[in-house]
N, C-alpha and C positions, 0 to 999 in steps of 0.2 A: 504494500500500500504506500502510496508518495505523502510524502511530510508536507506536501505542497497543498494547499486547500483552492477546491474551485470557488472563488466568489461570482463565477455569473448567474449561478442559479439565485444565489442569495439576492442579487440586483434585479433579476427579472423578477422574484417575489417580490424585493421592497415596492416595485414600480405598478406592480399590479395591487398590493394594499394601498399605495398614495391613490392610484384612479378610485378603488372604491370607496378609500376617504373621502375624496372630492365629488361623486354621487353623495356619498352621505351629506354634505356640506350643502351639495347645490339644493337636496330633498329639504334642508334646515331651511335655507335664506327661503324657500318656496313658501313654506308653510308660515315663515314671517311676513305676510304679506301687509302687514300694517307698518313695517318697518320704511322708512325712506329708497333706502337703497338694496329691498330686497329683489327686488331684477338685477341690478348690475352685480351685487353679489353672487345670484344663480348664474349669471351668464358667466364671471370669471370662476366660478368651479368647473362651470359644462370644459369650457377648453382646455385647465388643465388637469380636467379629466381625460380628454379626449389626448393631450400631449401624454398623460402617463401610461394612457395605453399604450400608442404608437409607440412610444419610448420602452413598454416592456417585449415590444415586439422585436424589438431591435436588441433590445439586451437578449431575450430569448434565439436569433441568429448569432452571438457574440458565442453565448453559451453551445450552441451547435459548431459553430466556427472551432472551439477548445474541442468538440468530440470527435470531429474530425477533422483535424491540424491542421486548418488552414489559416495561413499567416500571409498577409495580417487579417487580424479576424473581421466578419460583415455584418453587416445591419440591414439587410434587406434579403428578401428571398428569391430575390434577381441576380442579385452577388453569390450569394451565395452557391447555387443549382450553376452559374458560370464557372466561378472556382474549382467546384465537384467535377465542373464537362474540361476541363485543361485537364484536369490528372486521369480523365476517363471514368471515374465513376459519377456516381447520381445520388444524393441525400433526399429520400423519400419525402421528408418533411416539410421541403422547398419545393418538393414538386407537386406535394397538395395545397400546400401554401399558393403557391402559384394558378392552380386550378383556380381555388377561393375565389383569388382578385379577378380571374377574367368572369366571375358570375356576378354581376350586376348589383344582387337580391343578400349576397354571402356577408358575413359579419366582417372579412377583412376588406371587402370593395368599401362597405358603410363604413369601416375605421379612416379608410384612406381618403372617401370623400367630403368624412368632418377634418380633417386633418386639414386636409386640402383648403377646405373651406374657414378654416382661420387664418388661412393667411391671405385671404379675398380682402378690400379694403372695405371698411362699413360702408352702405350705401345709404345717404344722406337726402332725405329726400326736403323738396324745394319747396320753402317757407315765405308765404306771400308775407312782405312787411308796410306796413303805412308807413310810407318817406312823412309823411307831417305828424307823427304820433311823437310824441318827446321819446316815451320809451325805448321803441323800435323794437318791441318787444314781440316774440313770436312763439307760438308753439306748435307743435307738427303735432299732427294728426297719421295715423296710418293703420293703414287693417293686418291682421296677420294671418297666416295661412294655417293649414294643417302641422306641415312638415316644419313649421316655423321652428329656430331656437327655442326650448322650455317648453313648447307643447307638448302635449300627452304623448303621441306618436316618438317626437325625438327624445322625448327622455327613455322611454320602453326602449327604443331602438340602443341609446347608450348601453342600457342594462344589460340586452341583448349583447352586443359587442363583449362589454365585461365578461359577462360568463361564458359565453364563445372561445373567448381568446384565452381565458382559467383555465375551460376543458381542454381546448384542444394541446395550452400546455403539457397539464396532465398525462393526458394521451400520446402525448412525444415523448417524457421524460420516461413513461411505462417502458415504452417500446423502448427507448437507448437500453433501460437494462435488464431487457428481454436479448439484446443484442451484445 
C-alpha cells in the first residue's frame, strides 16, 4: 500500500457537499421571502451551486486522471477519452460521460448549460424614464418564465443535477474497484 494518500476523491467530495450547501442556502434565502435581499441571495447560491458542481466534475476527471496516469491530469471528459485515445486505450467513464453531454435532456448537458449560462451577461431590460421628473427615477417591470432562475422547474432541475452527478460518482468509484 503507498504512504502517498489520494486527495482527489477527498476534493471531489468537498465540492459536491459545498453544491448541496448552496441548495440548502438558496432553499433558506427562498423561504425568507420577507427579507430585502432574498432573491439576490437565492440567485448567488443557485451559481455557486451550479460552479460546485461543475467544479466536482472536474475534480472527479483529476481523480480519474490519478487512476489512470495521465499527466498532466484533466478536467473535462473530452481530455480526458483524448489522453486515453494517444496511449490507445479508452476510460469507460468519459465515454458515458460523453454520451450524457450529446443528450440534450441528460443531467450533464443541464450542468453545462447553467454553467454556460452564468457567464451570459445579465440582460437588462429598457427603462422608460421622464427626462423632467427630478428623480429620474425608474423601475422595471418584467414577467418570468417557467424555466426562469428560482423557479420550481430550475430549482428540481439543480437537485436533479446534484444527485445525478453523486450517483453517477458513486457508480465510477464502485467500478474503479471492481477493476
Amino acid at each position: 500500500m503507498s504512504k502517498e494518500r489520494n486527495i482527489h476523491p477527498a476534493r471531489t467530495n468537498q465540492k459536491i457537499y459545498f453544491a448541496r450547501l448552496q441548495l440548502e442556502q438558496l432553499q433558506a434565502a427562498l423561504a425568507d421571502s420577507s427579507a430585502f435581499d432574498s432573491e439576490p441571495r437565492a440567485l448567488s447560491c443557485r451559481e455557486a451551486a451550479i460552479w460546485h458542481l461543475h467544479s466536482a466534475l472536474g475534480a472527479f476527471m483529476q481523480e480519474l486522471s490519478r487512476f489512470y496516469k495521465v499527466q498532466p491530469a484533466v478536467s473535462t471528459p473530452e481530455a480526458l477519452a483524448a489522453a486515453m485515445a494517444q496511449r490507445g486505450q479508452v476510460s469507460p467513464e468519459a465515454e458515458i460521460l460523453l454520451q450524457l453531454a450529446e443528450q440534450p435532456g441528460s443531467w450533464l448537458a443541464q450542468l453545462r448549460q447553467r454553467m454556460a449560462a452564468c457567464y451570459l451577461p445579465v440582460a437588462l431590460t429598457d427603462i422608460a424614464i421622464d427626462e423632467d421628473s427630478p428623480s429620474r427615477m425608474a423601475i422595471p417591470v418584467f414577467n418570468t418564465s417557467e424555466d426562469a432562475p428560482l423557479s420550481a422547474s430550475d430549482l428540481d432541475g439543480l437537485h436533479h443535477v446534484q444527485q445525478a452527478l453523486t450517483q453517477a460518482i458513486r457508480d465510477f468509484r464502485a467500478e474503479l474497484v471492481e477493476f
